[in-house]
C-alpha positions as CSV (number, residue, x, y, z in Angstrom):
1,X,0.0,0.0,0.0
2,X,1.8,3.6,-0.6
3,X,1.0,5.7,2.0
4,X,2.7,8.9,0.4
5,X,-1.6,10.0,-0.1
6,X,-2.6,9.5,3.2
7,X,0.5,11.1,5.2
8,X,-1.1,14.3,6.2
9,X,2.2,16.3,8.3
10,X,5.0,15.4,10.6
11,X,4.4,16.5,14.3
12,X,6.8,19.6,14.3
13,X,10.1,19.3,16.8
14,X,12.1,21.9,17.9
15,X,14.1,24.0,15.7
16,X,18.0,23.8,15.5
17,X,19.1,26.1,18.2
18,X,22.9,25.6,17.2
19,X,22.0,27.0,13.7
20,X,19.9,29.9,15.7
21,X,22.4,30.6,17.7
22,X,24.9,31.0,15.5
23,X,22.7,33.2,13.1
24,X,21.9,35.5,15.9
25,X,26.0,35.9,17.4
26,X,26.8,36.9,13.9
27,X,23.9,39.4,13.5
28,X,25.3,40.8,16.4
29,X,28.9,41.2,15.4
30,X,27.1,43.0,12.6
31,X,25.1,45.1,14.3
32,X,28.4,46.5,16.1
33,X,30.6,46.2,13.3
34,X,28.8,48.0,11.1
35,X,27.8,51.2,13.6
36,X,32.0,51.2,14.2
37,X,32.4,50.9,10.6
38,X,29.6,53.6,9.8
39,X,30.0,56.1,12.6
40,X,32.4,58.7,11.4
41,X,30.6,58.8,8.0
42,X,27.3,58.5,9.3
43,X,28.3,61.9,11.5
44,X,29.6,63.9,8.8
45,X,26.8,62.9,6.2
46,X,23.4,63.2,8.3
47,X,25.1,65.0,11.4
48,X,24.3,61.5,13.6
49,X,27.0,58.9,14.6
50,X,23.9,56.5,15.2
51,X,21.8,56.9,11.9
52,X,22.8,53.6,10.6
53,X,23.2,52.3,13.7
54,X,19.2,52.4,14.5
55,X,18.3,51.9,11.1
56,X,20.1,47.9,11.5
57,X,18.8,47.1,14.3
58,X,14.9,48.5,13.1
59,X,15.5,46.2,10.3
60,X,17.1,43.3,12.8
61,X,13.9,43.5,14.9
62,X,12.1,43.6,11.4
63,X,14.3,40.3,10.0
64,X,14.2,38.6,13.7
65,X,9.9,38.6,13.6
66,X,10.3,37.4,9.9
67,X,12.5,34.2,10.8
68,X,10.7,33.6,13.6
69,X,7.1,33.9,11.4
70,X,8.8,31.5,8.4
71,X,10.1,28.5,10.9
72,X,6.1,28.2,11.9
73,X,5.2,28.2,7.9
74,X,5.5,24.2,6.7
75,X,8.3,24.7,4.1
76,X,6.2,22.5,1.9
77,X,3.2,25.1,1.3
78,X,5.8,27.2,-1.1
79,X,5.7,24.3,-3.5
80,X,2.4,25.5,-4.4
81,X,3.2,29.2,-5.3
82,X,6.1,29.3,-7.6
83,X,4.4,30.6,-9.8
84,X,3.3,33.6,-8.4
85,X,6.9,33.5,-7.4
86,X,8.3,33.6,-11.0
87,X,5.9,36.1,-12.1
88,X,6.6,38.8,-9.2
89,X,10.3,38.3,-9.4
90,X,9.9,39.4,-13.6
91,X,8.0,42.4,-12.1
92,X,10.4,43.4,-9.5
93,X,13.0,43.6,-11.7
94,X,11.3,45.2,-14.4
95,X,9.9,48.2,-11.8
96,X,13.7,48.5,-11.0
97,X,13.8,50.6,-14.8
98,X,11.1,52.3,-14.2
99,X,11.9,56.1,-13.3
100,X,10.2,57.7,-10.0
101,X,9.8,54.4,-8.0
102,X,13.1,53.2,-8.3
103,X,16.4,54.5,-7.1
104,X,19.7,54.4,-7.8
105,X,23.3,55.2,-6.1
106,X,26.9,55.6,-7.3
107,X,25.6,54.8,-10.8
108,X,23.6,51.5,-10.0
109,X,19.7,51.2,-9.5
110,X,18.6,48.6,-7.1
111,X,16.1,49.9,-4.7
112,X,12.3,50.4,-5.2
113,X,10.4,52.2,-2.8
114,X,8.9,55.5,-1.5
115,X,10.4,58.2,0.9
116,X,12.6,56.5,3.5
117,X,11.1,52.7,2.5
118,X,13.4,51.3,0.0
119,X,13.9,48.0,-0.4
120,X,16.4,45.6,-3.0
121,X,14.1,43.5,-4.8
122,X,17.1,41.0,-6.1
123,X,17.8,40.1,-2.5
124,X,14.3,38.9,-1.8
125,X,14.4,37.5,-6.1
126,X,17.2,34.9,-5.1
127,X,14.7,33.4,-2.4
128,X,11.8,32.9,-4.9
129,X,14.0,31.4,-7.7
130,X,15.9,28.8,-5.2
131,X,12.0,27.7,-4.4
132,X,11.0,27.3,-8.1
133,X,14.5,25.5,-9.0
134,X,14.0,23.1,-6.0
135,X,10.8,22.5,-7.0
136,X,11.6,21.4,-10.5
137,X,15.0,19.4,-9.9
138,X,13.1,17.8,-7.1
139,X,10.5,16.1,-9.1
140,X,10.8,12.8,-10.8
141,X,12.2,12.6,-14.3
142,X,12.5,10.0,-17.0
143,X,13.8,10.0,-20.1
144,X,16.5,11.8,-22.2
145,X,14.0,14.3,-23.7
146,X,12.3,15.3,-19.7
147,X,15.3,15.6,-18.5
148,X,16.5,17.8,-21.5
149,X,13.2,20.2,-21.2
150,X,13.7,19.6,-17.3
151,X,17.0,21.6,-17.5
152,X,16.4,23.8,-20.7
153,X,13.4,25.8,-19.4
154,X,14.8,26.8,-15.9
155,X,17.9,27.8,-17.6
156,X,16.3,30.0,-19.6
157,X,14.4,31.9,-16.9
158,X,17.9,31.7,-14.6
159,X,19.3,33.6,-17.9
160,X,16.6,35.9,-18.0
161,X,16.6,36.7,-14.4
162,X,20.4,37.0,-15.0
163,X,20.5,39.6,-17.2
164,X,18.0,41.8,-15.5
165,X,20.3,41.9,-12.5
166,X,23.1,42.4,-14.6
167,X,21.3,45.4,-16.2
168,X,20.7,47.2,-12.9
169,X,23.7,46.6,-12.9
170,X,24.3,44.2,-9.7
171,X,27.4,41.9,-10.7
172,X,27.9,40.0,-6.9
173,X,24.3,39.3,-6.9
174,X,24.0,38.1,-10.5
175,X,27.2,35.5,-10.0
176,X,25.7,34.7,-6.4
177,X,22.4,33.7,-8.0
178,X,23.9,31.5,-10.7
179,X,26.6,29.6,-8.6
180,X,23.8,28.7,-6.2
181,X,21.2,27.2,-9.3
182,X,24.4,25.1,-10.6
183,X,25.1,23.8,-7.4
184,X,21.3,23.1,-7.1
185,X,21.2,21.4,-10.4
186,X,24.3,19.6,-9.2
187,X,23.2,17.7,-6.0
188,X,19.9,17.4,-7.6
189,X,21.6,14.3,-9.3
190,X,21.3,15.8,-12.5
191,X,24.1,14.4,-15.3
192,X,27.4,15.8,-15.1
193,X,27.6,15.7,-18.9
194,X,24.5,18.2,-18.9
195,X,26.4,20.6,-16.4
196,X,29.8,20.2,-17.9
197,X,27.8,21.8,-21.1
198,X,25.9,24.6,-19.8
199,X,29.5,25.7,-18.6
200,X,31.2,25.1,-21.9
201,X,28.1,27.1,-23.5
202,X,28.6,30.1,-21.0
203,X,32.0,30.9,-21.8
204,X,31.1,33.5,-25.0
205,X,29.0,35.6,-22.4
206,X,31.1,35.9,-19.4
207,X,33.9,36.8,-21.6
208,X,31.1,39.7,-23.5
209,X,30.4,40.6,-20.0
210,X,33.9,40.7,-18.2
211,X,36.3,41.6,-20.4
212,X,34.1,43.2,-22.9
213,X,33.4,46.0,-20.4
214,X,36.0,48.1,-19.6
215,X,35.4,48.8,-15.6
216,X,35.7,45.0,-15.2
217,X,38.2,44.5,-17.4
218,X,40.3,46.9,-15.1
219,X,39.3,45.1,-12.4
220,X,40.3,41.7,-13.1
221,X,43.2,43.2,-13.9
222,X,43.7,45.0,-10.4
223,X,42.9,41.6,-8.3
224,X,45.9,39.9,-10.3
225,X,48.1,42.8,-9.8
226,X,46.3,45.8,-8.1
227,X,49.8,47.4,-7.2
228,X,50.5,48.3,-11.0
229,X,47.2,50.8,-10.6
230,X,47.8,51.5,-6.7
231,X,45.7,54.5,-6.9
232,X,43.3,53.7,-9.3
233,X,41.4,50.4,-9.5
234,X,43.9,48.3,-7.2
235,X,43.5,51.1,-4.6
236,X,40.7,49.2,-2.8
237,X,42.1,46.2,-2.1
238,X,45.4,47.4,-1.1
239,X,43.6,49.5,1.3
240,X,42.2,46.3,2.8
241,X,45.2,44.4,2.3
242,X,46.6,46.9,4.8
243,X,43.3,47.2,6.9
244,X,44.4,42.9,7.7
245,X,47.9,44.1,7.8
246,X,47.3,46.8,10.6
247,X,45.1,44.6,12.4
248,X,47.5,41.7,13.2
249,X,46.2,38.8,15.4
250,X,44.2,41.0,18.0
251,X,43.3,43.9,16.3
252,X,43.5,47.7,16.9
253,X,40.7,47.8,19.0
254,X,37.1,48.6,18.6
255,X,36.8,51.5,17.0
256,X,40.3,52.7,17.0
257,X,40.7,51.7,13.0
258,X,41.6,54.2,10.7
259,X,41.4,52.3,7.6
260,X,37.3,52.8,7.2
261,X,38.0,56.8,7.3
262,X,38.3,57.6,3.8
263,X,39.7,54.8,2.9
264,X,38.2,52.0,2.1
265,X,34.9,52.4,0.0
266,X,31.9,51.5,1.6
267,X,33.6,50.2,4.9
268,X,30.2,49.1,6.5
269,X,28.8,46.8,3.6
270,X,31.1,45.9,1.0
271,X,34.1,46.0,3.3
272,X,33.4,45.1,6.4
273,X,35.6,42.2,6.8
274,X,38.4,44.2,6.3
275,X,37.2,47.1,9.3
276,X,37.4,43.3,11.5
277,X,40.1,42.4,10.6
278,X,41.7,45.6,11.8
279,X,39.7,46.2,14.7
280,X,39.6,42.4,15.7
281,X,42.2,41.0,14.3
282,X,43.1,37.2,13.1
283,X,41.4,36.2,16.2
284,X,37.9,38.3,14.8
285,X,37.8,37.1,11.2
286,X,38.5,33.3,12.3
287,X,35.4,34.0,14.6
288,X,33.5,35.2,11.5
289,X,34.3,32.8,9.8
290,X,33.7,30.1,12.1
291,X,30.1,31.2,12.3
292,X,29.8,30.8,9.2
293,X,31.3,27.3,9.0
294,X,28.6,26.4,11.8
295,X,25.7,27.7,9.8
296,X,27.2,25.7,6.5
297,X,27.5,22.6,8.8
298,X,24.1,22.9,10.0
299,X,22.2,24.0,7.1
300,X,23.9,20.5,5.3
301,X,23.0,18.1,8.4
302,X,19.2,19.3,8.2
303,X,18.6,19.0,4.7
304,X,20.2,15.6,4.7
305,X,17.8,14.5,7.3
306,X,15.1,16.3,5.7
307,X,12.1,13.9,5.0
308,X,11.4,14.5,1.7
309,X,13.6,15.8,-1.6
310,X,11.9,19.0,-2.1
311,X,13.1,19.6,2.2
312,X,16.6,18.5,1.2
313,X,17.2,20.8,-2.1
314,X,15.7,23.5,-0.5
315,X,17.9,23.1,2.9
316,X,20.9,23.3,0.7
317,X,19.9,25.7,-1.7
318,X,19.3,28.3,0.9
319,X,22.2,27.3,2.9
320,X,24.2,27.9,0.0
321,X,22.9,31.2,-0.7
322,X,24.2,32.6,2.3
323,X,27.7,30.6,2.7
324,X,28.0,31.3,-1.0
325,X,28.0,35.1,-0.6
326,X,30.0,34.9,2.7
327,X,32.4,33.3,0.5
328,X,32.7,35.8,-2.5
329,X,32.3,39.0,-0.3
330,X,35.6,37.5,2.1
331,X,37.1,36.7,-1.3
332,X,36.9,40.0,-1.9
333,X,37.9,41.7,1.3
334,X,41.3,39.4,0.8
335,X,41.9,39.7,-2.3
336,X,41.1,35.8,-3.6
337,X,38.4,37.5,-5.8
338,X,38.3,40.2,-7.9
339,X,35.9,43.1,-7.0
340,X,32.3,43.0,-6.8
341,X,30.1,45.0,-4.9
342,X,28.4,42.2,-2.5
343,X,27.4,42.7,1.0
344,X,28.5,39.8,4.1
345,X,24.9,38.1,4.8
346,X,23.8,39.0,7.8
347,X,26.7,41.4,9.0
348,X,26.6,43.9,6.5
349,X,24.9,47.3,6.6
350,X,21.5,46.9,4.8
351,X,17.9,46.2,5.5
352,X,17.0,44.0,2.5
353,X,19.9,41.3,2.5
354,X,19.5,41.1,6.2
355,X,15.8,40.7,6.3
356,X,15.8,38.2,3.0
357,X,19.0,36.7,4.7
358,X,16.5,35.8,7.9
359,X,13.7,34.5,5.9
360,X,15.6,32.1,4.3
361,X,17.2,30.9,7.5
362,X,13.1,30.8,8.9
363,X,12.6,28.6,6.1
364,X,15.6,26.5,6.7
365,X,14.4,26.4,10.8
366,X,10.7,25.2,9.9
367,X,13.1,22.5,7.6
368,X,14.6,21.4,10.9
369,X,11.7,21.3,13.1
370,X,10.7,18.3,10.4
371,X,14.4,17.0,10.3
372,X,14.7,16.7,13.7
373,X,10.7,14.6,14.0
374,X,11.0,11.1,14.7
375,X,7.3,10.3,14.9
376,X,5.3,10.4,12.1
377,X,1.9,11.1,12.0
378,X,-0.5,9.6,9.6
379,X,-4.4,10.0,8.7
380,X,-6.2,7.2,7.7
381,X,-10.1,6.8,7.4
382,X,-10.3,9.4,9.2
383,X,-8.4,7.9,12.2
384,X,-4.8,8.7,13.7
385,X,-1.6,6.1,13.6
386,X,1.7,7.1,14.8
């Protein structure tokens, strides 16, 4: 007899507090990082050391009733609306061109909004196409030709979805998004022939879109030598080269750095590693990072024990949405990558990757209330059996 139509729902367990915990230390190392980071700026642009300040932890209290809202939501019920999904993601990031709802700064437009509500729409984007991916590589395929149309049509909307990012233009985000569907498509169990290809096939278009255009160009060519253009497009790294250089293994001292005063560009988002590692040290970044490590540990054991495939790709995929930025923006910060403006989940400055950040980990909680069930509740005729 398959039971699969007569299992009605799990009874919930707790939710992984290791994985909570962890998300919540490193929201606070944010919360102070980025007010030490922001303060002098913050002062001399809007005349208050704390503007940021207040404005994270509004959007922490904000991203904390979010996560704690999406671990009570069964995970499951998104299956249902990836549609909708699909279709307000296109429309997001079509408003982004539109001229008096959207906004841009330092020559990118991101943000839609009204007055002081602004919001990033890609940050909240990368949630709703993780779901639809997870729900199409999850479900059962047989044949050459379904597995061909399987792969062929998602691509096509990933490419789509791609190059309106691209066009705002948002390069961190856009890479960030397409690393995280191939490792999707990857552990989905997908053909490593059929992967192999769509990288062979994207070659022509990362070269049209790196070394075609010449501010990337010139930065690839800073992160393999930024010292031949010290005060030009290597400037930024070097500064962080010396922000880790100044900060040794304990650090100047919270605070007490100098390297986010004029300095460093955008020392409370983009850069924030690098204003630890001089205030904190080796000892502050191997914290960081160590977090981080905890919340990639985690995020894999509870999609593994996840109890059904849909639970497991979408465990990883939003684990891997977070660890995957962590990864670029510290790649940055140290020089492993070349530059791209991407903020550090949930210690950065912002209000939409920190709220989207938390939903995503909600999601990956309500996961784990399921992973960690061992009873099993079943409905039939009406009548209980567990």
């Amino acid at each position: 007899m398959d039971l699969k139509p007569v299992i009605d729902s799990e009874e919930k367990g707790r939710a992984d507090l290791i994985l909570l915990l962890a998300v919540f230390v490193l929201v606070g190392i944010g919360i102070v990082m980025s007010y030490s980071a922001s303060a002098v700026f913050a002062f001399k642009q809007f005349g208050d050391s704390f503007y940021f300040l207040k404005r994270q932890i509004l959007w922490f209290l904000v991203g904390s009733i979010a996560l704690l809202l999406f671990q009570e939501i069964d995970y499951r019920i998104y299956k249902k609306y990836t549609k909708i999904m699909l279709l307000l993601s296109f429309i997001l990031l079509i408003l982004i061109f539109i001229p008096g709802i959207s906004h841009g700064v330092k020559g990118s437009v991101r943000w839609l909004g009204f007055g002081m509500f602004r919001f990033q729409p890609a940050e909240f984007v990368k949630i709703f196409i993780v779901i639809y991916l997870v729900k199409v590589f999850s479900s059962e395929r047989t044949g050459m030709a379904n597995q061909v149309i399987q792969l062929l049509i998602p691509m096509l909307i990933i490419a789509v979805i791609f190059i309106l990012i691209m066009l705002q233009p948002d390069f961190g985000t856009a890479i960030d998004l397409l690393l995280v569907s191939m490792f999707i498509l990857f552990v989905s169990g997908f053909p490593f022939i059929y992967i192999l290809m769509l990288a062979i096939v994207s070659i022509p278009m990362f070269y049209l879109l790196i070394y075609q255009v010449d501010y990337r160009r010139a930065r690839l060519m800073a992160y393999l030598n930024p010292w031949t253009d010290r005060f030009g497009n290597g400037y930024h790294i070097i500064q962080s080269f010396i922000g880790f250089k100044k900060g040794g293994l304990l650090g100047t001292g919270l605070g007490f750095g100098t390297q986010k005063i004029r300095r460093l560009p955008e020392p409370h988002t983009d850069f924030i590693f690098a204003v630890i590692a001089e205030e904190s040290g080796l000892l502050g970044t191997s914290c960081v990072c160590i977090l981080y490590i905890i919340i990639f540990w985690r995020g894999l054991s509870i999609s593994l024990k996840a109890p059904d495939e849909f639970g497991k790709l979408l465990g990883i995929g939003l684990t891997l949405l977070i660890i995957v930025q962590a990864f670029m923006n510290i790649g940055v910060a140290t020089g492993s990558l070349p530059t791209t403006g991407i903020p550090l989940p949930l210690v950065s400055y912002g209000g939409s990757s920190l709220l989207s950040n938390m939903i995503a980990l909600g999601i990956l909680l309500n996961i784990s209330r399921y992973s960690n069930n061992s009873g099993l509740t079943i409905r039939l005729d009406n009548k209980v059996l567990q």
